[in-house]
N, CA, C and O of each residue as an XYZ file, in Angstrom:
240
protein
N      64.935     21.484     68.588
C      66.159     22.076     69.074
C      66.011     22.273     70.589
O      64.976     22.772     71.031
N      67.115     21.858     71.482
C      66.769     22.196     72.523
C      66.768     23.294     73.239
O      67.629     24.043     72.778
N      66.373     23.640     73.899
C      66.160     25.121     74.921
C      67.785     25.625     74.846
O      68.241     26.441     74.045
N      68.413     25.009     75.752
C      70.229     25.125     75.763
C      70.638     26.444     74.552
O      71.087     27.589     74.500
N      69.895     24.864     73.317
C      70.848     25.743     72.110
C      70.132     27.016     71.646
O      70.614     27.886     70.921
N      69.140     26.991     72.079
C      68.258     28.713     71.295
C      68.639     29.734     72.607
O      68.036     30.803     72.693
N      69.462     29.437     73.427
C      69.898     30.110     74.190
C      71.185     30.758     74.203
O      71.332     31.964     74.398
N      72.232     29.828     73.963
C      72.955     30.315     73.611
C      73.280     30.485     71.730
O      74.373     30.743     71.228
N      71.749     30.208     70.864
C      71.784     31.319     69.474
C      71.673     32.477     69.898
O      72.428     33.186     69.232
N      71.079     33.122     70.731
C      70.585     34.187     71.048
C      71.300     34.921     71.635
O      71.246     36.142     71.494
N      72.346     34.151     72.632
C      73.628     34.618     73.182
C      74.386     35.714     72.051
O      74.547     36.931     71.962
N      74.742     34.468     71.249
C      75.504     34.720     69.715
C      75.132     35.624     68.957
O      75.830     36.453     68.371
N      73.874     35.474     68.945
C      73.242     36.641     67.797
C      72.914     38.069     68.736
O      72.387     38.942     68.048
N      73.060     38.325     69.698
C      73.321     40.023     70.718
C      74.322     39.784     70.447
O      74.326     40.277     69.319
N      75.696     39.212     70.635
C      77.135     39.291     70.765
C      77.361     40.018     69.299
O      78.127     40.981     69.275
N      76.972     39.759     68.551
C      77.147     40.117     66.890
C      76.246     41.311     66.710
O      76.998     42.139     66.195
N      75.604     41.613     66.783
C      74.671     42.743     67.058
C      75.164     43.766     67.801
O      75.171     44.774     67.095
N      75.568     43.981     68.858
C      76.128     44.448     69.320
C      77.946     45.022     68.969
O      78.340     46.187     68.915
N      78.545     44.082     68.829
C      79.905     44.067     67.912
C      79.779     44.961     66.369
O      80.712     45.619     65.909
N      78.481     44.821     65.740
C      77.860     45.631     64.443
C      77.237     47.154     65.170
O      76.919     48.126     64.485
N      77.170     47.118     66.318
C      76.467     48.529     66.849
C      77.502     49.041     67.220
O      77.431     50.240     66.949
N      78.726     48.728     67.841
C      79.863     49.240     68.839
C      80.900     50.118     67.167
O      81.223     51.291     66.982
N      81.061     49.158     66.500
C      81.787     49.360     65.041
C      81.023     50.364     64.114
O      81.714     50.835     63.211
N      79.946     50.703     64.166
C      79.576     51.372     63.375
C      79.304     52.719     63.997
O      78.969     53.706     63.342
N      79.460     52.697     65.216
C      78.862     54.460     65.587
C      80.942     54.032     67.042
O      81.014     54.239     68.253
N      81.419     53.795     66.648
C      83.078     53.720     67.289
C      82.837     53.731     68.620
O      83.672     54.285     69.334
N      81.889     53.246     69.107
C      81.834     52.983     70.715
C      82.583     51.842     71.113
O      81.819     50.931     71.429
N      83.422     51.632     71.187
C      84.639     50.889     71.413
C      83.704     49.743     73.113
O      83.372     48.561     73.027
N      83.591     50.354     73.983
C      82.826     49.380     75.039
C      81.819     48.491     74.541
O      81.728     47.297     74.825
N      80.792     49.382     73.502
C      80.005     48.023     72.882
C      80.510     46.850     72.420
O      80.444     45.663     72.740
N      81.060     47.539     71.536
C      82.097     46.636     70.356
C      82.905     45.629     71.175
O      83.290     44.597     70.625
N      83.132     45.825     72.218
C      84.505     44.774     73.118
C      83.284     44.049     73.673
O      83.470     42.835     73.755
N      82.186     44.434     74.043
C      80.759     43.612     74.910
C      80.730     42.378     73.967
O      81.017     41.212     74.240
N      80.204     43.056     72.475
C      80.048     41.829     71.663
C      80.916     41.075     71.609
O      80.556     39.908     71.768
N      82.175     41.261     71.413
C      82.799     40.260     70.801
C      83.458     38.923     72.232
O      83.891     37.777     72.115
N      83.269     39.671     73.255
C      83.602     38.876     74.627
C      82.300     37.831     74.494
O      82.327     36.603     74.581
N      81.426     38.497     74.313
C      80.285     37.717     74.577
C      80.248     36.180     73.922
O      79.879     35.078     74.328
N      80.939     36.802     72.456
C      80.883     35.763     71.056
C      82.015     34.777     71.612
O      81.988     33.575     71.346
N      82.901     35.298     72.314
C      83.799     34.365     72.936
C      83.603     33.626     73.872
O      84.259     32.595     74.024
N      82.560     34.048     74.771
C      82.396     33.559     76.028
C      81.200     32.299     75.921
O      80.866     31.464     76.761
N      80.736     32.530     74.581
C      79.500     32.040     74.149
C      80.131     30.753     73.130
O      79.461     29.762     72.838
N      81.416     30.967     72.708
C      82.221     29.592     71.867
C      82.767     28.752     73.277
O      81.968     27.851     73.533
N      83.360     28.781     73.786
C      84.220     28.456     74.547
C      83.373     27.755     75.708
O      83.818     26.728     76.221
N      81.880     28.422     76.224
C      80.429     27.706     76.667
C      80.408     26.365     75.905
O      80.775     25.330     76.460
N      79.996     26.389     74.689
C      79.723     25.286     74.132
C      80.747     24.262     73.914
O      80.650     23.042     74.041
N      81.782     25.007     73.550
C      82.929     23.845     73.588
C      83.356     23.026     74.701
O      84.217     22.149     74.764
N      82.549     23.514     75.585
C      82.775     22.910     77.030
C      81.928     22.092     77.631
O      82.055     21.298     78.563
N      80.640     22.551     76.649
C      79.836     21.662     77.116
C      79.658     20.111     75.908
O      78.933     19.116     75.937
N      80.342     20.424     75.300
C      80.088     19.408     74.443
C      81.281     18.420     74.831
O      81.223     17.191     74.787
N      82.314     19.154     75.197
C      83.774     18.187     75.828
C      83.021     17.825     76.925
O      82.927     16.599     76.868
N      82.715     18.042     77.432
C      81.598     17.374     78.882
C      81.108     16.648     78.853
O      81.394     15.735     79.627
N      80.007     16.508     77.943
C      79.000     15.658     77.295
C      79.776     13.933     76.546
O      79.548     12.737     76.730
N      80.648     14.667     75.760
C      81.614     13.492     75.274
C      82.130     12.200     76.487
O      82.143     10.970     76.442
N      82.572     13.362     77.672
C      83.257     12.746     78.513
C      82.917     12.367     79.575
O      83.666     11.763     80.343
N      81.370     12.740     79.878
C      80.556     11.708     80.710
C      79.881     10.420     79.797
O      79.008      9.700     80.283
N      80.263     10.284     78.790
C      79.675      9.048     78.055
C      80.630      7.694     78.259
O      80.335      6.536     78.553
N      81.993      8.392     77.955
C      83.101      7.520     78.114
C      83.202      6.732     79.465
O      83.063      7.333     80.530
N      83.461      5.287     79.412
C      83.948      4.519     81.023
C      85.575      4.550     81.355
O      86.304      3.680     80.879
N      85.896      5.201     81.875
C      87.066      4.440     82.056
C      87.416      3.657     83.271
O      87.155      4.032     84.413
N      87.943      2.690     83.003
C      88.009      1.862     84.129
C      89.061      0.766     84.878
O      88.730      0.209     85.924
């Protein structure tokens, strides 16, 4: 697996952790940390993979 991706697992898995810490004791700032994170951490990859796709392609 490459470095990248155990980076942003790890991203993912505090984002959720956190989102489970904010929800369970109603700290509302945690809870919004995680779940930005979990977003910021989809929307990373989806970008990098549309990237990846689209430096492969020629167009010409």
């Amino acid at each position: 697996m490459p470095w990248k991706n155990v980076v942003y697992l790890c991203v993912m898995a505090i984002g959720v952790i956190l989102f489970l810490y904010g929800s369970n004791y109603y700290d509302a700032i945690t809870g919004l940390a995680g779940v930005f994170l979990l977003i910021i951490d989809f929307f990373t990859l989806l970008t990098l993979k549309v990237h990846k796709k689209l430096k492969r392609v020629r167009i010409s």
